[in-house]
N, C-alpha and C positions, 0 to 999 in steps of 0.2 A: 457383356463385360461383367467376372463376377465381381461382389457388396467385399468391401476389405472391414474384417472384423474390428472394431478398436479394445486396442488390448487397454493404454492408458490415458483417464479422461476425467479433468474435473469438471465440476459440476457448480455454477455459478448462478447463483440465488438472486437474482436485482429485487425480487418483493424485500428482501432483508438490508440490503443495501439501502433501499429506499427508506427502510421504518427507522434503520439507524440513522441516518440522517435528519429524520423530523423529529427522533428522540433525543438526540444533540440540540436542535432548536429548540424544542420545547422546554428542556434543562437550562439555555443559557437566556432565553428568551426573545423576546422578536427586538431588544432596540440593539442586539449584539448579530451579524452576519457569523457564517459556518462557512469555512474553506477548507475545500472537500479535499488533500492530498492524493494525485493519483498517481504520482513519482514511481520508479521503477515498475514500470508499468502495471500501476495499479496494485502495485502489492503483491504481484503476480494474479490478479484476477480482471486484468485486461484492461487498459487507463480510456478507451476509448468507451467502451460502454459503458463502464463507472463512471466516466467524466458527466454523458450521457443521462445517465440518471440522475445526476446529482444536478445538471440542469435544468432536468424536470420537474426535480423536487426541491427547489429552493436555496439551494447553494449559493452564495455569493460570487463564490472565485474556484479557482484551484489553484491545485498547487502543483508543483511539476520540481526534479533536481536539475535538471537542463534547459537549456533552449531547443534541444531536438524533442526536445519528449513534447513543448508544446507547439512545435512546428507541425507533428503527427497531429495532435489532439485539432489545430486549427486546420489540415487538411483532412482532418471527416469530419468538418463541418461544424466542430462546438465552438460556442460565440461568448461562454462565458468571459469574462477577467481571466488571465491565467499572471501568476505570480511564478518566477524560476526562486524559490526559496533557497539560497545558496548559491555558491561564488562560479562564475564562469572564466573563458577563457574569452581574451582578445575579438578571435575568428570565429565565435557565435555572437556575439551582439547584431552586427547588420540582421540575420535574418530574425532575431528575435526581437527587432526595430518593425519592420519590414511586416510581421505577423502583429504585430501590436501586441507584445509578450510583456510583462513589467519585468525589471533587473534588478536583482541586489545589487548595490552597489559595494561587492566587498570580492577581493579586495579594494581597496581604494587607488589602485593603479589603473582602475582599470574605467576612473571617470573620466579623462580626456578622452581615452578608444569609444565612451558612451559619446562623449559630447559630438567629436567627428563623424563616426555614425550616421550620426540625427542628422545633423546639417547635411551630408551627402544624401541622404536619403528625402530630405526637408520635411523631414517627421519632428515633432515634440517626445523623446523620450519618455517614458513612466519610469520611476524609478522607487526603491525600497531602501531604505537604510535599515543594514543588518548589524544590530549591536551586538558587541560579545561580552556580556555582564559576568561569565562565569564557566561556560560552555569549552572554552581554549580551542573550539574547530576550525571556524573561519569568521567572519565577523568584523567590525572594526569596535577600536575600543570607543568607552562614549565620549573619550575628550575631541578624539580623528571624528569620531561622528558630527559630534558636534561643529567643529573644523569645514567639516564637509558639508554639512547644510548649507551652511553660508554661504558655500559656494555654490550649491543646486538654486537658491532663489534666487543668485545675480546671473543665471544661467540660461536663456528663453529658450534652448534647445529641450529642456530637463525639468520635468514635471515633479516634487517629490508626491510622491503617490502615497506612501505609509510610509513606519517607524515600526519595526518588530526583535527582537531579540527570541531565544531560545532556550525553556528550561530543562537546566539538567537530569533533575532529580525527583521530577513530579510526579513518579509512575510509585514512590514510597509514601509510604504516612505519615516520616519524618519533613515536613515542609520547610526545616530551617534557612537550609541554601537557598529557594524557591526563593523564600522575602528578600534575602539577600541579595539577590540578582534582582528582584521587584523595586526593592529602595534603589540599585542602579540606575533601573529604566527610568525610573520614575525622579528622581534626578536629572537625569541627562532632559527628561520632558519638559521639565522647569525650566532648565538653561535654556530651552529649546524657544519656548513660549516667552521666557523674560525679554527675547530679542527680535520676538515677535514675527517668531517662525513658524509654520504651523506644521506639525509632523506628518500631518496625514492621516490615513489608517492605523490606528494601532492596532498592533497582537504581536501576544505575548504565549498564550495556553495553546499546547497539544493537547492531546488527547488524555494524560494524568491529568493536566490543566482545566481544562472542558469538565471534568466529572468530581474533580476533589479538591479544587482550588478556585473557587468564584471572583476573586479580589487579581485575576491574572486574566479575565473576560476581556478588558478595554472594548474595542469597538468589534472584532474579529474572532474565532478562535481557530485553528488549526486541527481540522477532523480527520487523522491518519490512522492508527489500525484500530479504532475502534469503528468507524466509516463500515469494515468489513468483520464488525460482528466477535472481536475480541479485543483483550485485555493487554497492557502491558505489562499488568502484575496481579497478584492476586487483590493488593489492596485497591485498583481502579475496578477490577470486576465488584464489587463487593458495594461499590456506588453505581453499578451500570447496567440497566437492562437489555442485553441486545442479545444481534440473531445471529448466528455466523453464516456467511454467507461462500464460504468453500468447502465444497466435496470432493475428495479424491478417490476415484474408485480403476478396480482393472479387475481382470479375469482369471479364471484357472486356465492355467495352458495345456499341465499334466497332469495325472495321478497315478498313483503306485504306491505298491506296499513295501514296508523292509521289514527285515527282520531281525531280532535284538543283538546288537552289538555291530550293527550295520551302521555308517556315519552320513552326516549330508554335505555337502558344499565343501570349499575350500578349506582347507587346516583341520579338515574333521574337529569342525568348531558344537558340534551335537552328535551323540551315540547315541542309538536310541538302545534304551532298558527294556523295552517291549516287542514286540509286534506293533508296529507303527504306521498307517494309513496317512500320506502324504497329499499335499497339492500344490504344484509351483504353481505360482502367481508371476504374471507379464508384467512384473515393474521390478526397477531395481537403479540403482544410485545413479546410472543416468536418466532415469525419470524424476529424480525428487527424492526419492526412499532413501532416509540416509544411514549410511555403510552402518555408523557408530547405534543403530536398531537391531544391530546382528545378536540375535536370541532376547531380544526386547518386546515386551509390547505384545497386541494382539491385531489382527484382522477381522472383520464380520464377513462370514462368508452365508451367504443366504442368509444373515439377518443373526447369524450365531456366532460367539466370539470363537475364536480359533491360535494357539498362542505360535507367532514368528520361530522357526528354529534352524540352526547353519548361521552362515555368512550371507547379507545381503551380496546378491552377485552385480553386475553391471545392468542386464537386462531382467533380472528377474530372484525374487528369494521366494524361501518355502514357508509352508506350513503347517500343523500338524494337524488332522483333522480326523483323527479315530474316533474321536468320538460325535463324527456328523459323515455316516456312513452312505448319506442320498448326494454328496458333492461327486459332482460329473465335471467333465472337462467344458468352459467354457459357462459357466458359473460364475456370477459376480461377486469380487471381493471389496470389502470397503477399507480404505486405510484410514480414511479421515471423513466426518460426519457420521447419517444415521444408516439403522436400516433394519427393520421390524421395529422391535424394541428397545433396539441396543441403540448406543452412539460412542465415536471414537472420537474424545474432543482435539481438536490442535493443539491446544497447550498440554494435552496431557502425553501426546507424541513429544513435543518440544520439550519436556522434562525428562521423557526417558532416554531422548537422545541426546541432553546436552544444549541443547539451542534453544530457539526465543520462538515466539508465533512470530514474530518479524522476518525471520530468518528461514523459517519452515514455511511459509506461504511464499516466498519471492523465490524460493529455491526452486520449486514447483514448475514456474518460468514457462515462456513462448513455448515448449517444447511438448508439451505436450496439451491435445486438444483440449478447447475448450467448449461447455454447453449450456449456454445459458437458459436461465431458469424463469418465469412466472409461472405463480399460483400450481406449482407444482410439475408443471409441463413446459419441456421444451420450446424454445422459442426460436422459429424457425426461419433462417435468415439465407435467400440465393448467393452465393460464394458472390458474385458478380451486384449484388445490389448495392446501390448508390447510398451513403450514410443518410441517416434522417436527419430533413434538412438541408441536403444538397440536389441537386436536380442535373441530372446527367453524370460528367464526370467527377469520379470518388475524389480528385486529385485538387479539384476547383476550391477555392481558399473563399472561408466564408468570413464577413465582415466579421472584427471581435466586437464586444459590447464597450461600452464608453466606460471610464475610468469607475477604481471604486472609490467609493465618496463615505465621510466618516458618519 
């Protein structure tokens, strides 16, 4: 049977992953826990092995936007804490009971459906109170928070686990709002503690938080795209030393020559002025490449920049490559990362097209394969092999770890 070539395929770094993680603890220090985000699957660089690594490497918890996403994560076998940081619906609580997942508890409608749960299940709930000091997404405010504690400690079904809120504006160097929403929290902790409630776990800091805002630490902090090795603005780069931990690369498909006044792709969006030496490249807006890069930016092809030109197409856009006259068909190109000497950063795609590294790494998405990385070499894994830490079948739900504790 013949080898099927892969046209498009990132490239995932877990050595990077891993040092960002221990450079977030080193930064906040050992009496404050790191909760590793590994929500929409991992930022598009795979929530299971990230999860993975980060239990290896000292993570407290993760983090997940659903009950499914840690329903997955606890059927390969990760045992850390998992927190669903954000509001669910009704018909995901049992199994996120069931898997020993902790629940925001916001909305606040949605405490009775926790408490029934438990009892039918005869589990003890975990639970989070998510404040909304400033954020307007979902949350409760801190007077209903407050409201609602009260009710979680006259509750034996309902453990409160933590107290967290979410900043808005931390990824800027203006911190005004940040305190703002900080004297909230930290208010509502007061009221909290005068009546002799105990919050739990605090956290407060993402990832802006974690690297430029020390006084937003409390006992947790929230390790999301910086976890994989970038920024959420220039100003958090500028405090942070880390690795990026995704590569997107594909292949020449074609090559051919035009000649001057000859156009490429849809809308004769480029004429070429020249004698022009071409090479399509196997990726295109359904792989991640996004359309709004049509005559943007560059590609490294063998290791040399090469500049985008036409319309990105569906399956695949061009490139100009006259002046790297040894590109043959079947030739690596890089969209994002290194390759000789060069490198094509994320964010510097995500400016030219309009978008965020948030947005450009999760675009990327299940669809297209992934290959993870140590010390430089693939890491080679039987399609069929049982996750680490599971013994037999993938599917067998492994014990989670006991609650986190402040």
């Amino acid at each position: 049977m013949g080898r099927i070539t892969e046209r498009v395929w990132a490239e995932i770094d877990l050595d990077a992953i891993a040092q960002n993680l221990r450079y977030a603890q080193v930064r906040v220090g050992t009496s404050v826990g790191v909760l590793a985000v590994v929500k929409s699957d991992g930022y598009g660089h795979g929530a299971v092995e990230v999860a993975r690594e980060a239990e290896e490497h000292g993570a407290k918890a993760l983090g997940v936007a659903t009950p499914a996403e840690g329903v997955e994560l606890r059927q390969a076998g990760v045992t850390l804490p998992i927190v669903v940081i954000g509001s669910c619906f009704e018909d995901e609580i049992p199994a996120a009971i069931e898997h020993g997942i902790s629940l925001s508890l916001s909305p606040a409608e949605v405490f009775w459906p926790v408490v029934e749960a438990a009892r039918k299940l005869e589990r003890r709930a975990r639970v989070h109170l998510l404040v909304d000091t400033g954020m307007s997404r979902d949350g409760l405010s801190p007077e209903k928070a407050l409201e609602l504690a009260e009710h979680i400690v006259d509750t034996p079904e309902l453990e409160l686990e933590g107290t967290f809120t979410h900043l808005a504006t931390s990824s800027r160097a203006d911190k005004t709002f940040c305190r703002e929403q900080l004297d909230r929290f930290g208010h509502l902790l007061g009221e909290l503690l005068a009546r002799d409630i105990s919050p739990g776990v605090l956290h407060c800091a993402n990832s802006g938080g974690l690297f430029t805002l020390p006084c937003s630490h409390f006992d947790m902090v929230r390790q999301g795209l910086t976890l994989y090795g970038l920024s959420p603005s220039d100003h958090v780069a500028g405090e942070a030393d880390l690795v990026r931990a995704m590569s997107v690369r594909t292949r020449v498909i074609a090559c051919k020559e035009i000649a001057a006044g000859a156009s490429v792709g849809y809308l004769r969006e480029f004429v070429a002025h020249r004698t022009t030496r071409l090479a399509t490249l196997a990726i295109g807006y359904a792989d991640g490449l996004r359309l709004s890069l049509s005559g943007k930016g560059h590609v490294l092809v063998n290791g040399r920049r090469a500049p985008l030109v036409g319309r990105v197409m569906m399956n695949c856009t061009v490139a100009d490559v006259t002046s790297l006259p040894s590109v043959r068909i079947g030739d690596e190109a890089t969209v994002i990362g290194g390759s000789g000497r060069n490198e094509i950063g994320t964010s510097d795609i995500a400016k030219l097209s309009g978008s965020s590294p948030y947005e450009l790494v999760c675009t990327f998405g299940r669809h297209i394969r992934r290959v993870y990385m140590r010390s430089g070499k693939q890491v080679i894994q039987a399609p069929d092999a049982a996750p680490r830490g599971v013994a037999g079948d993938s599917t067998r739900l492994a014990r989670p770890a006991g609650p986190l504790t402040p």
